[in-house]
N, C-alpha and C positions, 0 to 999 in steps of 0.2 A: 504494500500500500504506500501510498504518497501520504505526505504531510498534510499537502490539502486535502485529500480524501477521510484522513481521518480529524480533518476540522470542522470539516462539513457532518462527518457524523457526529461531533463532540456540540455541535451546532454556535460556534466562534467564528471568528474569522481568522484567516490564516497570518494576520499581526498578534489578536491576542493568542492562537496557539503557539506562534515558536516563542512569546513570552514564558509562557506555561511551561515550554521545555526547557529554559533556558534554569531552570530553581531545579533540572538534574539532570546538566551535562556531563556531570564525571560519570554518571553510570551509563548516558546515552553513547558519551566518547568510548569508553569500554567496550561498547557494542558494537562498535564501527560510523557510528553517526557523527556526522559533522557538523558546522553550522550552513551548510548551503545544501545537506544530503538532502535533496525530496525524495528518494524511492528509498524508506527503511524496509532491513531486513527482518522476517517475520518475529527475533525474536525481540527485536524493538519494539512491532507491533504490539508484541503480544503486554512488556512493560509497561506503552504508554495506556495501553486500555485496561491492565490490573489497574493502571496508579490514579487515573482520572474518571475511573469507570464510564470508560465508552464502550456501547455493546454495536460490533459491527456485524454482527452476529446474521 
């Protein structure tokens, strides 16, 4: 999934979500994410939507 896609599900917009992500970049960095990555890998997905609970379900 993209960033935007899962801001559109979290129902933000894609300024207030990479704020949101910005309060846990050392474990998104860990993950492989960046600050310009838009396509994270699933186990990013799977963090940002335990941590914010967004269901993309």
């Amino acid at each position: 999934m993209t960033k935007s896609e899962l801001a559109d599900a979290a129902g933000v917009s894609s300024h207030t979500f990479t704020r949101w992500l910005k309060a846990h970049r050392q474990q998104l960095t860990a993950m492989g994410v960046g600050g310009k990555t838009q396509l994270l890998p699933p186990k990013a997905v799977i963090y940002i939507c335990d941590t914010f609970c967004i269901d993309v379900g």
